[in-house]
MITI-173489 format. One record per residue (C-alpha): residue in three letters; y negated, z, x negated. Coordinates in steps of 0.1 Angstrom, whole numbers. Last residue first. Example, Ala and Ser with C-alpha at 12.3 -4.5 7.8 and 13.67 -1.06 7.14 Angstrom:
r:SER y:11 z:71 x:-137 $
r:ALA y:45 z:78 x:-123 $
***
This chain:
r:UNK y:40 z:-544 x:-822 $
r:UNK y:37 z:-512 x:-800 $
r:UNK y:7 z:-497 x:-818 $
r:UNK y:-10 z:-530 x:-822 $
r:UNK y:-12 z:-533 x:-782 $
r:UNK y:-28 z:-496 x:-783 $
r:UNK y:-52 z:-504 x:-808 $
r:UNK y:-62 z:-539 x:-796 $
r:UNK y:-72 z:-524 x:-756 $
r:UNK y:-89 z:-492 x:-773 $
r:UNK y:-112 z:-514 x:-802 $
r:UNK y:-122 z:-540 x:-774 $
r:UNK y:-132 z:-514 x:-752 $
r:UNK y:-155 z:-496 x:-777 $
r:UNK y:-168 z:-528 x:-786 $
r:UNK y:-175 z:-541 x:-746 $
r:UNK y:-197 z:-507 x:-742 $
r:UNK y:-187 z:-488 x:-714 $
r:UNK y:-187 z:-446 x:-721 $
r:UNK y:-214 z:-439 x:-748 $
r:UNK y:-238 z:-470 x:-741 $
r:UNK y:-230 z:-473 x:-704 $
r:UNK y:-238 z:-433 x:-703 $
r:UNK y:-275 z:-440 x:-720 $
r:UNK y:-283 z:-471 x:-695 $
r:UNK y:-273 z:-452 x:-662 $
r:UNK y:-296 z:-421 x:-677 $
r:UNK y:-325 z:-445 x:-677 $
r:UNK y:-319 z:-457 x:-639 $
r:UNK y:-313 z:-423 x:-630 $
r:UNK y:-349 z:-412 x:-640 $
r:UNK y:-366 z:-440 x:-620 $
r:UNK y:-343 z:-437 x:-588 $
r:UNK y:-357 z:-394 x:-590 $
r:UNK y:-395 z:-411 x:-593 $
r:UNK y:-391 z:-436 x:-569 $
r:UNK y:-382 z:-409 x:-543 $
r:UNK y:-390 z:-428 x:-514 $
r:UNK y:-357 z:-448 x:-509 $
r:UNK y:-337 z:-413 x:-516 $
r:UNK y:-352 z:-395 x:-488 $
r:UNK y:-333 z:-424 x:-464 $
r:UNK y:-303 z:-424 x:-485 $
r:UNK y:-302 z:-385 x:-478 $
r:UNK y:-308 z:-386 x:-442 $
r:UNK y:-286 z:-422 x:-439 $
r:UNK y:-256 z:-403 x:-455 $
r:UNK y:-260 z:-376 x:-434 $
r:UNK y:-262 z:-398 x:-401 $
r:UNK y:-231 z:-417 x:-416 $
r:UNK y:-208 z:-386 x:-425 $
r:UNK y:-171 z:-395 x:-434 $
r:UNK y:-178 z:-410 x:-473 $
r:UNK y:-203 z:-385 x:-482 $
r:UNK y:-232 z:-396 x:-502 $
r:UNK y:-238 z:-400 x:-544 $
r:UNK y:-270 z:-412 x:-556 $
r:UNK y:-276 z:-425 x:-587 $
r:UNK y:-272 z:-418 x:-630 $
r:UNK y:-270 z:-384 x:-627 $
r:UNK y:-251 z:-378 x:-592 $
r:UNK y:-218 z:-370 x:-607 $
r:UNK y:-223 z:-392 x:-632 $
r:UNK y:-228 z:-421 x:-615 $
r:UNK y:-202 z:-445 x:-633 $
r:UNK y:-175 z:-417 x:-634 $
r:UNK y:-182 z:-405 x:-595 $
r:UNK y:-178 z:-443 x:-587 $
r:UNK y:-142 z:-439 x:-603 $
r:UNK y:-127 z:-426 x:-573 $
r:UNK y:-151 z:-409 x:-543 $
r:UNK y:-184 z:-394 x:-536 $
r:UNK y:-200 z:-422 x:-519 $
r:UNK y:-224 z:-450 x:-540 $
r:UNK y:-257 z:-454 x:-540 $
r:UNK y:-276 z:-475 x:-568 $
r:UNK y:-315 z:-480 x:-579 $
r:UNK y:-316 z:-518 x:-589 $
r:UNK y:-324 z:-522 x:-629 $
r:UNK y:-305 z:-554 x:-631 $
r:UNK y:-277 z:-534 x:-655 $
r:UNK y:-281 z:-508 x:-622 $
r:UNK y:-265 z:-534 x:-601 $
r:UNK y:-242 z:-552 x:-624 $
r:UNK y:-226 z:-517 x:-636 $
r:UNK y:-218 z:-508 x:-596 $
r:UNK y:-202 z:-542 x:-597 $
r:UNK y:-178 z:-526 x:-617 $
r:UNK y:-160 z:-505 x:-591 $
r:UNK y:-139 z:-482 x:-611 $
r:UNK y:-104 z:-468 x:-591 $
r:UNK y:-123 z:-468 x:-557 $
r:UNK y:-111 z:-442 x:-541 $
r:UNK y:-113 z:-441 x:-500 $
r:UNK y:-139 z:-445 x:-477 $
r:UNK y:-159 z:-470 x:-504 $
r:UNK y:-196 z:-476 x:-496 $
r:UNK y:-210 z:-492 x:-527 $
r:UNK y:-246 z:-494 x:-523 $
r:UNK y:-276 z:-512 x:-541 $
r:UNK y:-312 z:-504 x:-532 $
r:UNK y:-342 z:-528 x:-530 $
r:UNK y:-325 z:-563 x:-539 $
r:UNK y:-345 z:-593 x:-553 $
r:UNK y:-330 z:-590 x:-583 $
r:UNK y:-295 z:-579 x:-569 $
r:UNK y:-293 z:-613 x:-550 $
r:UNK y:-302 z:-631 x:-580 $
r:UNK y:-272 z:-612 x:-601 $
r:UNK y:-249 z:-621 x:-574 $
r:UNK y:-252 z:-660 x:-577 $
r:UNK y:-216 z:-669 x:-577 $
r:UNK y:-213 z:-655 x:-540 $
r:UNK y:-189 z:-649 x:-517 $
r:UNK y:-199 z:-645 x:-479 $
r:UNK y:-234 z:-637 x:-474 $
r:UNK y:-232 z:-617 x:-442 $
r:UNK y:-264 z:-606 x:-431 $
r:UNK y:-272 z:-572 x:-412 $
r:UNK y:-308 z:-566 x:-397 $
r:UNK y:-308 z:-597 x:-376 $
r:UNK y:-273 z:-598 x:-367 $
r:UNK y:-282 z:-556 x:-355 $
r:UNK y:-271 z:-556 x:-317 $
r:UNK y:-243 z:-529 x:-322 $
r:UNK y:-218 z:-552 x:-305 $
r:UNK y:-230 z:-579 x:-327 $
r:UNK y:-225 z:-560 x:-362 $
r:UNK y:-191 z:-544 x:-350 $
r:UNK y:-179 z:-582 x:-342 $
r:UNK y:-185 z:-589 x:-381 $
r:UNK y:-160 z:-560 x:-390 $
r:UNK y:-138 z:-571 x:-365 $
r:UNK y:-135 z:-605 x:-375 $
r:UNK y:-135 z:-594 x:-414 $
r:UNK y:-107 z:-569 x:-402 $
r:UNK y:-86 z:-598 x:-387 $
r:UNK y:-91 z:-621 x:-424 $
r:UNK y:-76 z:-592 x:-438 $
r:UNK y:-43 z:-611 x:-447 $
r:UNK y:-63 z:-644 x:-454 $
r:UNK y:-80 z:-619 x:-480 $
r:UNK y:-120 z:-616 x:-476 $
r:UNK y:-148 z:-624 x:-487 $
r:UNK y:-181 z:-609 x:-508 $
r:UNK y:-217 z:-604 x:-503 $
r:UNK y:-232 z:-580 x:-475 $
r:UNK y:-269 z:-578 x:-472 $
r:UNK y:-288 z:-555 x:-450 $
r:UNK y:-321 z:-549 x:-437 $
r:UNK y:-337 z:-517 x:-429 $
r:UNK y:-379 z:-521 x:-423 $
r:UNK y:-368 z:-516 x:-385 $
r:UNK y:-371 z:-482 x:-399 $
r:UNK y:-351 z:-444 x:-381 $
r:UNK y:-329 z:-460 x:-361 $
r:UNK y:-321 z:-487 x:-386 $
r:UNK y:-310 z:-457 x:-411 $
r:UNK y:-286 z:-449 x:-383 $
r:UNK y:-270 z:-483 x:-376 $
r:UNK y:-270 z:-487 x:-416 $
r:UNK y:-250 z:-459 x:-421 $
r:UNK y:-228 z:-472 x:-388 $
r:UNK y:-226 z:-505 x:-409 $
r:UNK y:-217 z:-491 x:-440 $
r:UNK y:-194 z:-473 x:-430 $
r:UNK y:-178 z:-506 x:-417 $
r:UNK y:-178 z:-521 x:-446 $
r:UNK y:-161 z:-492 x:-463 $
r:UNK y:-144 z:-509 x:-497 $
r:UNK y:-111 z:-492 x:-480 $
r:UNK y:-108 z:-521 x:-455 $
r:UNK y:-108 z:-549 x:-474 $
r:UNK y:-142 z:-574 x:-478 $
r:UNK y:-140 z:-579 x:-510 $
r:UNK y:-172 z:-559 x:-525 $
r:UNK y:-210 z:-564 x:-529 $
r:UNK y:-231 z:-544 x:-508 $
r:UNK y:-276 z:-546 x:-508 $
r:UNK y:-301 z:-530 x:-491 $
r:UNK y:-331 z:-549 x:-485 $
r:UNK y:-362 z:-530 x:-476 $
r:UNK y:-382 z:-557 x:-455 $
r:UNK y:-418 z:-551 x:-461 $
r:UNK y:-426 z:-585 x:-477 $
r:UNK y:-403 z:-609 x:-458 $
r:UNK y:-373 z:-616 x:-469 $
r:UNK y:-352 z:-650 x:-469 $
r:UNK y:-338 z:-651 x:-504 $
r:UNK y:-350 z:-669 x:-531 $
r:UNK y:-325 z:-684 x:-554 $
r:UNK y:-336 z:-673 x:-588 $
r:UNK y:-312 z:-688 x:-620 $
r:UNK y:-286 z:-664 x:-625 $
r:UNK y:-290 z:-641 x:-650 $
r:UNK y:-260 z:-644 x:-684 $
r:UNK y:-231 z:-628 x:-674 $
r:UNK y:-228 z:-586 x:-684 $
r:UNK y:-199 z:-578 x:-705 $
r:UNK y:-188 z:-543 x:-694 $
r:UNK y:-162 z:-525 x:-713 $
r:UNK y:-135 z:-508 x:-689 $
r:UNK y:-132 z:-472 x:-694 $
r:UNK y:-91 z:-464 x:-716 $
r:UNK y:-76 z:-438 x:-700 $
r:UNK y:-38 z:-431 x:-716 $
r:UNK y:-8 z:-425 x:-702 $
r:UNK y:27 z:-423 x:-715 $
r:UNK y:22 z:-386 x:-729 $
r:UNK y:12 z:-371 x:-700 $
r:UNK y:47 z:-391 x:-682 $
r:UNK y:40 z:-401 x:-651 $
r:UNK y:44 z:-391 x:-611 $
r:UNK y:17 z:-369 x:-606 $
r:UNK y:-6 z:-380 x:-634 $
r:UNK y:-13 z:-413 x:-613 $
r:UNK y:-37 z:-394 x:-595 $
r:UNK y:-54 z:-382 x:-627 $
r:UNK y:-53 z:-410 x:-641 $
r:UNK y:-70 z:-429 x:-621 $
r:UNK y:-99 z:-404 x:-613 $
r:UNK y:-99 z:-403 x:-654 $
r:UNK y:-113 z:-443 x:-651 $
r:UNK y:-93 z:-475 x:-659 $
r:UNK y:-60 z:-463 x:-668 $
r:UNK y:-34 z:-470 x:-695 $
r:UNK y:1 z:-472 x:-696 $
r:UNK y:21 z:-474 x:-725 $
r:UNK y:60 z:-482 x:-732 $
r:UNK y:66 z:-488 x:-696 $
r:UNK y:98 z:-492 x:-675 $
r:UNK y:105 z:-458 x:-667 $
r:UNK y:70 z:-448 x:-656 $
r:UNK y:58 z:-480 x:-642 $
r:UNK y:95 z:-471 x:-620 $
r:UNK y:88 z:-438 x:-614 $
r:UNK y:53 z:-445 x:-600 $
r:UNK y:59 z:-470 x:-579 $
r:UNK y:87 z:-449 x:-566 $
r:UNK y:60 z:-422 x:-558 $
r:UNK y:33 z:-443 x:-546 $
r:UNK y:53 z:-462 x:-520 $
r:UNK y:70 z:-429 x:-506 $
r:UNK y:29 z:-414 x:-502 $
r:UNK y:19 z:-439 x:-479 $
r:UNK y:-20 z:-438 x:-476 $
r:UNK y:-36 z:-443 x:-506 $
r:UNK y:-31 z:-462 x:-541 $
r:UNK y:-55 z:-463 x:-566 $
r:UNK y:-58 z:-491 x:-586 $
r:UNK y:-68 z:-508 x:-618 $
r:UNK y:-38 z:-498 x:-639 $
r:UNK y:-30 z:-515 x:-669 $
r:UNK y:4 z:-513 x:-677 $
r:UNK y:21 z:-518 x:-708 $
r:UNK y:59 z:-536 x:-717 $
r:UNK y:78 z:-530 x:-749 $
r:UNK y:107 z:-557 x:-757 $
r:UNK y:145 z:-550 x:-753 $
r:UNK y:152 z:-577 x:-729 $
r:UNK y:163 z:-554 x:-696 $
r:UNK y:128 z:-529 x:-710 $
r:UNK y:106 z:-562 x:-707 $
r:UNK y:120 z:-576 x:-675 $
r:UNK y:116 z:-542 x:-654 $
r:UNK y:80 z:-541 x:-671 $
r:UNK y:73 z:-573 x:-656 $
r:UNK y:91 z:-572 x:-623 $
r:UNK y:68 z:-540 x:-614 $
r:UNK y:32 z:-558 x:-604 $
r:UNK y:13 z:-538 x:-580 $
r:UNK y:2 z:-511 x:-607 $
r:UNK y:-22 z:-542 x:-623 $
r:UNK y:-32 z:-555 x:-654 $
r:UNK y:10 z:-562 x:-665 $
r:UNK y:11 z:-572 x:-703 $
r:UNK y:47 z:-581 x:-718 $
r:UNK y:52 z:-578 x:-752 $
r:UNK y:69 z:-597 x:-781 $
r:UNK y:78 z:-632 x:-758 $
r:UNK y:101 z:-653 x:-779 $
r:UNK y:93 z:-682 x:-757 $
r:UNK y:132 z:-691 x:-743 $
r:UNK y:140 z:-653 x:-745 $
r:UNK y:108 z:-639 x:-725 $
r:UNK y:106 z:-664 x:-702 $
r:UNK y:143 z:-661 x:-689 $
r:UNK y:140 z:-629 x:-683 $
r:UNK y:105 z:-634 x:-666 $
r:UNK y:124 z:-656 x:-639 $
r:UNK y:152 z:-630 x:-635 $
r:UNK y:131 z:-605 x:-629 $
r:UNK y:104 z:-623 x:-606 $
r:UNK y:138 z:-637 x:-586 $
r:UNK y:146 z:-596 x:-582 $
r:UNK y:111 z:-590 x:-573 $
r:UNK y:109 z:-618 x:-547 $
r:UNK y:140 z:-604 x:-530 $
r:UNK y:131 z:-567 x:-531 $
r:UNK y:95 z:-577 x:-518 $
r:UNK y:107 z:-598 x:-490 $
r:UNK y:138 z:-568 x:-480 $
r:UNK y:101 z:-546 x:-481 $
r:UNK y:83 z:-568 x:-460 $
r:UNK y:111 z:-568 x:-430 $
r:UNK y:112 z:-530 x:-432 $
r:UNK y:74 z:-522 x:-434 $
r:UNK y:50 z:-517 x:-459 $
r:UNK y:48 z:-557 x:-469 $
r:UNK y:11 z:-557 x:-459 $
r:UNK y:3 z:-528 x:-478 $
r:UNK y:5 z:-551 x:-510 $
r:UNK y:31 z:-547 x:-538 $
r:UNK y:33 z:-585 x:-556 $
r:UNK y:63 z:-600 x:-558 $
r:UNK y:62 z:-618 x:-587 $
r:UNK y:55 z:-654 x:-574 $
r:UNK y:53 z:-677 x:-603 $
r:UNK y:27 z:-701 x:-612 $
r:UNK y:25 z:-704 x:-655 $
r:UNK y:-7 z:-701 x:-680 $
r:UNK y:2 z:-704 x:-718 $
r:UNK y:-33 z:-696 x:-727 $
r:UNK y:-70 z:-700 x:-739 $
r:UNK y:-78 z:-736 x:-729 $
r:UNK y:-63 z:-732 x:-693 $
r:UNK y:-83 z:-697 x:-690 $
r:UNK y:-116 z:-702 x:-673 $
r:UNK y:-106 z:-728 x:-652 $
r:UNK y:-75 z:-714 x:-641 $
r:UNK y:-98 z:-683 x:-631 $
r:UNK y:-107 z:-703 x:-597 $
r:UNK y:-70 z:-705 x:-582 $
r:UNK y:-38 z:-712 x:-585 $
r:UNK y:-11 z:-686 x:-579 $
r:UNK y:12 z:-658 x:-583 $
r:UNK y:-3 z:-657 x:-618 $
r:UNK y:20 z:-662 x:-653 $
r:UNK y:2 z:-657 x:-687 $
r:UNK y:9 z:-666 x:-720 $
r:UNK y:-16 z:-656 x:-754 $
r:UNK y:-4 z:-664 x:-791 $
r:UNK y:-20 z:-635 x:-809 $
r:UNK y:-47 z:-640 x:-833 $
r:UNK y:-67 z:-614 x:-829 $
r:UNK y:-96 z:-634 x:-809 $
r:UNK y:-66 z:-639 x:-783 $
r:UNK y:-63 z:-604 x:-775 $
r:UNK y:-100 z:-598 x:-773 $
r:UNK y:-102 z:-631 x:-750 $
r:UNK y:-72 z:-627 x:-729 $
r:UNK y:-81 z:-583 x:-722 $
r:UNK y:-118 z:-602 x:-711 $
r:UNK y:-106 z:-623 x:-688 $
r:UNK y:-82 z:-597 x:-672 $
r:UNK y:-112 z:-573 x:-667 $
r:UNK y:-133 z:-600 x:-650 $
r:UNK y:-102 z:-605 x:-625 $
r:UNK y:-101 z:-564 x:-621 $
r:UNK y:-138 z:-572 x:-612 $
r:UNK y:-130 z:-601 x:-588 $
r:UNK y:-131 z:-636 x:-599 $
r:UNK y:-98 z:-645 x:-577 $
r:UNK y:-64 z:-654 x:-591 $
r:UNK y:-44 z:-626 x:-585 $
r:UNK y:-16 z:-602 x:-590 $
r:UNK y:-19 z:-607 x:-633 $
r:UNK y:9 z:-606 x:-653 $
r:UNK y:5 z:-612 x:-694 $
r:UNK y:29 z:-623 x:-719 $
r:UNK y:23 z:-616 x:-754 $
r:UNK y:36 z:-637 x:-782 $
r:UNK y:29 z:-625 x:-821 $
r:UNK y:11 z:-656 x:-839 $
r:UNK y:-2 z:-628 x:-865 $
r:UNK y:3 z:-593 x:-860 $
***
């Protein structure tokens, strides 16, 4: 095991959960003794937080975003995968790679590198694709021909990905939460009844920002006492559905009750001083971490009834699940929810017995190093 080389691909350099993930993957790998390289598609603020740890190299691997879903984007994609390929090729033989790591599905020049050099490749999936149904099913085949293992953040993962690999190939494997030490306060401009209601996700579309605006419209309706805070940015390739989003807030009249926060290092602080957290997905969210961050700071969560935020809620045991197409429902039982401090009390305590069982950082660390020892 010792000074084996293992190559990892990552399709971002932001401090995102799937980012957090890959940190951690680096460290547990590198804490046995393995001889760590990575390649990004660029620079950014992880470089920081892995240039003493790695090998870390700039190459564009073509990564799969709906962006390129079209007939000019997909001759792009072809071309920058098969210069991915031949760049990784190249990696592998000059560094006597041993096993290529790809966290992500949108990344497919790795594994395609690995099998053409004879050395086993695994894939971490994070995502869930929706929405084009040819693109998930050769994405598919190919992680499934060109993979040794793949393994899957949450069984809602799996289970779509079931459809087009392998039983035997994959393998779910919860992410292990490491929470950062609290942020120092930064008081935020409340006043004493406000109930703040708090979002933290990339603004994309399927994190349902603008759900959560017409939830909060309704929920406005019935309390001026409403006030929302939504933390995270955006890709430069979403940068016209952050415009929109925004717009929706002024057209509706509610700047005052709905604050964008941009992205923050200080999210634990915001939580703190946070009344209700809520993830507001429309479509499945593979595992949204940052629902672990809110109830690890004791904040009452709500999350809708999709993807791997089922997993962390426990069906409705550990929080409050709402329907992801209904926003005067979702406001009703949000709403009820706010007074029953009771019910939030009781969830809050089961949220801490299911991280123990499902998400603890030792039970992940044994997992990820079993199944890389396995193919070494």
């Amino acid at each position: 095991m010792k000074n084996k080389k293992i190559l990892i691909l990552h399709s971002s350099n932001d401090l995102y959960g799937a980012s957090k993930i890959f940190l951690q993957i680096i460290q547990i790998l590198k804490n046995s003794e393995y001889e760590i390289h990575i390649v990004l598609p660029s620079k950014g603020p992880l470089d920081n937080l892995i240039s003493q740890n790695a090998h870390v190299s700039y190459y564009s691997l073509g990564v799969l975003r709906k962006k390129y879903l079209n007939p000019f984007g997909l001759i792009n994609r072809l071309v920058a995968n098969i210069k991915a390929i031949k760049f990784l090729s190249n990696y592998i033989n000059t560094r006597s790679i041993d096993l290529i790591y790809t966290n992500t599905s949108t990344i497919l020049c790795g594994g395609i590198a690995a099998k053409k050099n004879g050395v086993p490749s695994i894939f971490h999936i994070h995502e869930i694709p929706s929405g084009n149904k040819l693109y998930e099913f050769l994405s598919g085949k190919i992680i499934n021909r060109y993979s040794s293992k793949i393994l899957t953040v949450s069984n809602s993962v799996k289970k779509h990905w079931l459809k087009y690999i392998d039983a035997k190939k994959i393998e779910r494997i919860y992410n292990g939460i490491i929470f950062s030490k609290t942020d120092s306060l930064i008081k935020l401009e409340r006043n004493q009844d406000d109930f703040v209601i708090t979002s933290v996700a990339r603004l994309i579309p399927y994190k349902g920002h603008g759900y959560l605006i017409d939830i909060a419209n309704e929920l406005i309706k019935k309390s001026t006492k409403f006030k929302f805070l939504i933390v995270g940015d955006t890709l430069s390739s979403y940068a016209s559905y952050e415009k929109g989003v925004k717009q929706k807030v002024k057209d509706l009249g509610l700047e005052h009750q709905i604050k964008f926060l941009g992205f923050r290092e200080d999210v634990s602080s915001i939580l703190k001083q946070s009344d209700l957290f809520i993830h507001p997905a429309i479509s499945p969210d593979p595992l949204p971490t940052v629902l672990f961050e809110s109830l690890h700071n004791d904040l009452p969560s709500v999350a809708t009834n999709l993807g791997g935020a089922i997993e962390i809620l426990d069906n409705g045991n550990n929080g409050l699940l709402i329907p992801y197409n209904d926003p005067k429902k979702a406001a009703n039982l949000i709403n009820e929810y706010c007074t029953n401090i009771k019910l939030q009390k009781k969830h809050l305590e089961n949220s801490k017995k299911n991280f123990k069982i499902n998400f603890s950082a030792e039970s992940f660390n044994k997992n990820i190093l079993k199944e890389v020892n396995n193919l070494l």
